[in-house]
N, C-alpha and C positions, 0 to 999 in steps of 0.2 A: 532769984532772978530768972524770970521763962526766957527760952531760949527766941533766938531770932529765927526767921522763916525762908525759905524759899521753896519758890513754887519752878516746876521745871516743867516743860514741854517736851511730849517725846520720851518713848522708852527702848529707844536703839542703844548701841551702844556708850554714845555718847551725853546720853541724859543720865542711863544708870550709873555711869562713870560720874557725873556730877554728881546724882545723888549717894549714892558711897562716898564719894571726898564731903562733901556736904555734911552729913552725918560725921565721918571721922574729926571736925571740923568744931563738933556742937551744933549744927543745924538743925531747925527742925525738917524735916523736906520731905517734899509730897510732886510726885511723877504723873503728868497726863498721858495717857496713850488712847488714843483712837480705836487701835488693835484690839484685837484680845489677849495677844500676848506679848513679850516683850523680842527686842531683835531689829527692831525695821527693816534693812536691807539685808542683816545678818540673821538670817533665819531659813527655815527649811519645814516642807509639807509631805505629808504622808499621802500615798496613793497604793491601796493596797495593801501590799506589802513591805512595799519600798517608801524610803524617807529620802527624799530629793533633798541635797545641800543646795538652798537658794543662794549664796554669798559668800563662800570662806574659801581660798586654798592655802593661804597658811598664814601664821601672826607671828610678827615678830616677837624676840624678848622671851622665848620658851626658855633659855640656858640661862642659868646662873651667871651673877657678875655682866649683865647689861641693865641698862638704863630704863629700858622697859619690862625688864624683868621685874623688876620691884610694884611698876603700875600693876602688874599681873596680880603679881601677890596679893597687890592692896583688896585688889577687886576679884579675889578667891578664884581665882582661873585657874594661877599653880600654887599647890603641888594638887590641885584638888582634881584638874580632868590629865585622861594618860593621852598623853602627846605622841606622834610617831614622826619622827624626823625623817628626811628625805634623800635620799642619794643623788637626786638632780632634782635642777631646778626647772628642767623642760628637756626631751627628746624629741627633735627633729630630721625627718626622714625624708631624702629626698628620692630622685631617679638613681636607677641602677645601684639601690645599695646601696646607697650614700648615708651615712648616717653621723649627726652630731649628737652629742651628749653635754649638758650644760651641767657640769658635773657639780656639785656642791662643796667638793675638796678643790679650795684653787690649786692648788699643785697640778693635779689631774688636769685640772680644765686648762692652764698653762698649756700642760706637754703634747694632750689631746688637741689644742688649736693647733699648736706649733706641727704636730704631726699631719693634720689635715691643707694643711698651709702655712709651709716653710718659707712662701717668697711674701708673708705679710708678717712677719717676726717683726717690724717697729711699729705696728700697729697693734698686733696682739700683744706684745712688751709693754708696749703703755695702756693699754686698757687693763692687766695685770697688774702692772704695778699701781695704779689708781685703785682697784679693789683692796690690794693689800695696805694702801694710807685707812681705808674706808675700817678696816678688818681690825689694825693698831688703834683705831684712835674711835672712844664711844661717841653718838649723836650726843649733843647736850639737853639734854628734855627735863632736868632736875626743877626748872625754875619756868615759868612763862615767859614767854619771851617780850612779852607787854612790862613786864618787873625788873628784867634787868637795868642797872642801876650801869653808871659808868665804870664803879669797879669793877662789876661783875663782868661787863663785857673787854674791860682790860685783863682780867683775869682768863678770860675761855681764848684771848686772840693770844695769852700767852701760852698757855696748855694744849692747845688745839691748831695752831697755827697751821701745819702741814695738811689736816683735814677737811680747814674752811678755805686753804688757796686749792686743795684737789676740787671743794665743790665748787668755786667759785670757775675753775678751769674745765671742766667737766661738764653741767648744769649747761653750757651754751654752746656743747656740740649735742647734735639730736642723732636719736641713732641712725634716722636716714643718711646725714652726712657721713657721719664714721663708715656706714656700710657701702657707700658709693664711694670711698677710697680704696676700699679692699681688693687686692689682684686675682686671688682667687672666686669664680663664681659662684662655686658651692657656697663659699664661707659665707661672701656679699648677701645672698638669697636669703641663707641662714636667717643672720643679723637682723637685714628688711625685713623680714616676712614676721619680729616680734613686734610689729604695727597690727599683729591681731590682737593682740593683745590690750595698745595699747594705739598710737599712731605712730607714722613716721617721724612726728616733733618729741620723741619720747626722749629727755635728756640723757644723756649717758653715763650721769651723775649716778641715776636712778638703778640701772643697771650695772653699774659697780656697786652701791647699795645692797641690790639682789645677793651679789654673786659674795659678799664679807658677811653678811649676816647666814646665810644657809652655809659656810666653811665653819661658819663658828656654833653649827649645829643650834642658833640663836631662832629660826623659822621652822617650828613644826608645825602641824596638822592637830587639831585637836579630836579625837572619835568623838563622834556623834555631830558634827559638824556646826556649822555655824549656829544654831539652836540649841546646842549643847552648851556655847559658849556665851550664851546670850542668858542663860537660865542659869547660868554659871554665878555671874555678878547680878541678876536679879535675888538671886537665893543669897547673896550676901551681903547685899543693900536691905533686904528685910529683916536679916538677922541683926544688924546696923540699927533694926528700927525704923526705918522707911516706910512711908507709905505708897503705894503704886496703884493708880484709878485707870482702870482696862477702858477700855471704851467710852469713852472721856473725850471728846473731841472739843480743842479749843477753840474758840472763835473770834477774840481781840485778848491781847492784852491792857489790860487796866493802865492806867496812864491820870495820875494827879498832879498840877502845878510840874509840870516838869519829870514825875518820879513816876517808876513803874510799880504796883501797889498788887496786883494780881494778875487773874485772869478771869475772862467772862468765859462761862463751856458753852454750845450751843443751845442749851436747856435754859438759859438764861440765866442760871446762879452763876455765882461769883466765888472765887477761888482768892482768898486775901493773904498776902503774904508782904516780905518786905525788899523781899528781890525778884527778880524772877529770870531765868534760863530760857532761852527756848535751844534747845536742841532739834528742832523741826527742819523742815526746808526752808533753803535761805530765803527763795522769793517767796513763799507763803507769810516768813514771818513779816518781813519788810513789805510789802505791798498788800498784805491782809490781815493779818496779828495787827499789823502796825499803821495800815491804811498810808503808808509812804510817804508819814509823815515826820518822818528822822533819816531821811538819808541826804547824804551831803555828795558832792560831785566825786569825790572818786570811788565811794561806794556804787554810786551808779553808773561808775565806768568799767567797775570791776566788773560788775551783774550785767553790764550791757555791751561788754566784750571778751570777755574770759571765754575761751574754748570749751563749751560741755560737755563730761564726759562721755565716751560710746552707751549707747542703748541699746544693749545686743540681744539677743531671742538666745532663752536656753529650752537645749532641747532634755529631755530626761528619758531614758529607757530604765526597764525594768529585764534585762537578762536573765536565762537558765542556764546561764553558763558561767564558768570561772575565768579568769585569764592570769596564770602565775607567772608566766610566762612574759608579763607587762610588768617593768618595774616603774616604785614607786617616784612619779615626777612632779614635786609642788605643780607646777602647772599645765601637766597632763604629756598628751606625744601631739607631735603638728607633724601630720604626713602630706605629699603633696599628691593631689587629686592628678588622674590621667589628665585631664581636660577640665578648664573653669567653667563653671556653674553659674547658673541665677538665683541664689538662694535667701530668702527674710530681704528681698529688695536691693540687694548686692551681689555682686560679682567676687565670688572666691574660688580661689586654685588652689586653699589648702581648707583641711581640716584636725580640730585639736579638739580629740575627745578625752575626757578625765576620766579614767577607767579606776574606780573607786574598790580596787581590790583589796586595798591597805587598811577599809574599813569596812568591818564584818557586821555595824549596827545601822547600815544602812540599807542592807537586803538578809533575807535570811539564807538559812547557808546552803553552799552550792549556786549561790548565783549573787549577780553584780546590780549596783547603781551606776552606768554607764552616763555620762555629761557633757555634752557638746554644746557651746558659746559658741556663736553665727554672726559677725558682726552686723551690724542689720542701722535702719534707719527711722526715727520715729515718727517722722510724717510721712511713709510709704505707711505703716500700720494703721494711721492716726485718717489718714485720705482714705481707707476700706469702708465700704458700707457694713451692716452688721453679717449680713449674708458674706460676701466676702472675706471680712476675716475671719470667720470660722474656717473658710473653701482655703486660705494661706496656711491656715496653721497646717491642719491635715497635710495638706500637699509639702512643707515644707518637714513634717516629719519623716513625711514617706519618703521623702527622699534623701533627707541626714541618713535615714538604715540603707538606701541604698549607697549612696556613696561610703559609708562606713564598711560596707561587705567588701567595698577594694581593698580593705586593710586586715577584715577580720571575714573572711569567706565564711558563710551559714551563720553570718549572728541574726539576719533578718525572721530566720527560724524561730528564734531564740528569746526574738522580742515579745512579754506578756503587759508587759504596762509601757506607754507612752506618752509622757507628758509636753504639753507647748506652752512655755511664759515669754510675753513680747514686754515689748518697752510700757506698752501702756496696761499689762500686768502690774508690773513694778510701780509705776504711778500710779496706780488706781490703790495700792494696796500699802505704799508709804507715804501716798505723796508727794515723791521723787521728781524735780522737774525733769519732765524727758524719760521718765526712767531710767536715768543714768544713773549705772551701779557705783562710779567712784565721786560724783562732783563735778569739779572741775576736770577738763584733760590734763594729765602730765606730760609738761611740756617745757621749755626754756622761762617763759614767764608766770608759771604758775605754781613751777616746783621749787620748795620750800618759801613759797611769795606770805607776804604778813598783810592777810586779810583781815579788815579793822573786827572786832569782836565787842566793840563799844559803840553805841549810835549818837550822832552830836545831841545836843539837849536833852537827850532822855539817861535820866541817872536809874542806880540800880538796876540795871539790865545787863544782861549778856547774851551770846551768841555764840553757843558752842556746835559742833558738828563738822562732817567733811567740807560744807562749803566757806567755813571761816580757815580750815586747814590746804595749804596748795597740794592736789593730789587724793587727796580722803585717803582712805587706808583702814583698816579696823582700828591698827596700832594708832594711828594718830588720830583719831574720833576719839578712843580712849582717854589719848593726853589732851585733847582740847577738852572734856569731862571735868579733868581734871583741874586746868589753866585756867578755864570757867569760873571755878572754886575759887583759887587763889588768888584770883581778882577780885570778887570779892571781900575775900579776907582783906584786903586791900581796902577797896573802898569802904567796908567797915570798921578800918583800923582796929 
């Protein structure tokens, strides 16, 4: 008996996560990409000498005995790339010396709050102890959450119980609120000021999330960066047997009586299968894959009010210099600028550069891949003439080196490559609405929110990727890869 088919859109992370479970599954499965290579958002380019990480500072599920750990496995990431784990999860430096450390040992990060501010001890006690519910008890990702069955979710509310009322209590303070209670200013600033990151609607859920999975050494870095980890589970989706079409750009999905059948490429052949995936961007699939004609009102409530996530300008230098002296922080150091700036179409008072000393394959040695994210806006880029945005970029790097010399005196000497990616980089080159690197924003309504992955009237289809995941993430583009599958298995009993 030949095996069944699916055909999948997209070869980011979350298509080649399909196609590995796919294959693990009996599948036949054959991957579209546009690209030339595999990665979408998770990828990184060479300039010179240096290999710019376009998308990763660290994946969960690197340590043994989590939940994600196992998806890792499946899709040959570990034990196969060397991980370097992290002693913090950010360094933040203010005036006079001020300095916090978001340490990755909560113990540390405990005694460290408590010692910077004493007179917010039931603040920091309860943000504490919610990472340590977060820390005891694994996410549930074994199963799709479209599969759970009545038992099963009688089953996780009785095993889990202390971790779905942490998230359920957590999830709907945002970190602006928590940090506008705090007595001390340093700390309050602190807190606020990880809206660079992410906004001030950033749950707090999320951030006790951060702070249980980097204690449990569970979030490392992979060398060679997010390109590494992209080629990672390419290399063993084809050993799987997979097949993967580079430059393949799709143009509708096929659609018979009801049933999704293939896909048309824009060469005009057909691509015949008996499911099909799109792993792509949400709104390309649904309003052009899909000519918008299967979305039902709360899918278009979701698409037509969901928060999208930041579009931010990375800047990239190429250093002659070391910095040992800078330890290793998943998401870099955030110092505060003497005076705010106008910079990529925003006003910022700080900056957070990723000084990539912990990975030696991304410059050669003796000197650094230095990384700075600029929060920025996509219709300041999007309204430049072409003349123009050439005249921002330049000007906006020359000045990321200057305002970095307040931190790091003579690196502007130092700088021999300089790269600029804006929002409509990122969109020109996955797709990306917006250019936004996560999806949706994480925020009170969209983090862990169950975005439909099945469209009304159209059978055999799915919808895997960060926009069917509230929040995107690498780890969770993975598991939607995966969920994708198991659905499915599902509809094909």
């Amino acid at each position: 008996m030949s095996e069944k088919s699916i055909v999948i859109i997209g070869a980011g992370i979350a298509g080649l996560s399909a196609g590995c479970y796919g294959r693990l599954e009996g599948y036949e499965t054959t991957i579209l990409e546009q690209d030339a290579r595999p990665g979408g958002l998770a990828t990184c380019w060479t300039r010179g000498e240096y290999t710019i990480n376009g998308g990763l500072a660290f994946i969960l599920g690197t340590a043994p005995g989590t939940g994600f750990h196992k998806i890792w496995r499946d899709l040959g990431v570990v034990p196969g790339l060397r991980v370097a784990d992290c002693d913090h999860l950010m360094i933040v430096e203010g005036e006079g010396g001020r300095e916090f450390r978001f340490h990755a040992n909560i113990d540390k990060l405990h005694a460290h709050l408590l010692e910077l501010a004493p007179e917010d001890r039931k603040a920091i006690d309860g943000f504490i102890g919610a990472a340590r519910v977060f820390l005891r008890y694994q996410l549930p990702v074994d199963k799709a959450p479209e599969l759970l069955t009545l038992v099963d979710k009688i089953r996780l509310l009785g095993t889990s119980f202390p971790l779905l009322r942490m998230i359920g209590t957590w999830k709907n303070v945002t970190i602006g609120e928590f940090s506008r209670k705090l007595k001390n200013p340093f700390l309050r600033e602190v807190f606020y000021e990880f809206k660079a990151l992410f906004s001030e609607d950033l749950p707090m859920a999320a951030v006790c999330l951060f702070a249980a999975i980097a204690y449990g050494r569970a979030a490392g870095y992979p060398q060679g960066g997010a390109i590494a980890l992209a080629k990672a589970v390419e290399r063993r989706y084809l050993e799987l047997g997979g097949e993967v079409r580079y430059r393949t750009r799709a143009s509708r999905v096929l659609v018979e009586n009801g049933r999704a059948v293939g896909v048309r490429l824009a060469d005009g052949s057909e691509v015949r299968a008996d499911f099909v995936i799109s792993a792509a961007d949400g709104r390309t699939t649904l309003f052009e894959l899909l000519e918008g004609r299967f979305i039902d009102r709360r899918t278009r409530k979701i698409y037509g009010n969901f928060p999208v996530g930041p579009s931010p300008v990375m800047v990239a230098l190429g250093v002659a210099r070391e910095f040992p002296e800078v330890p290793h922080s998943a998401l870099g150091l955030l110092f505060r600028l003497r005076e705010p700036v106008s910079l990529a179409g925003s006003r910022v008072g700080w900056l957070r550069p990723m000084i990539y000393n912990y990975d030696p394959t991304l410059a050669p040695a003796g000197k650094t891949l230095v990384r700075v994210v600029v929060p920025s806006d996509y219709d300041f880029w999007s309204g430049l003439s072409a003349e123009r945005y050439e005249e921002e970029k330049d000007r906006t790097v020359d000045l990321v080196i200057k305002l970095l010399e307040q931190r790091f005196p003579g690196i502007g000497a130092s700088v021999e490559m300089r790269n600029v990616a804006t929002p409509l980089t990122f969109e020109r080159y996955t797709g990306n609405f917006r250019g936004s690197a996560i999806g949706w924003d994480l925020t009170p309504r969209t983090f862990m929110a169950r975005i439909p992955k099945r469209l009304p009237g159209l059978r055999n289809f799915v919808m895997a990727g960060q926009w069917v995941e509230g929040g995107g993430g690498i780890p969770f583009v993975a598991l939607s890869g995966r969920n994708a599958v198991q659905i499915i298995r599902r509809l094909d009993r």
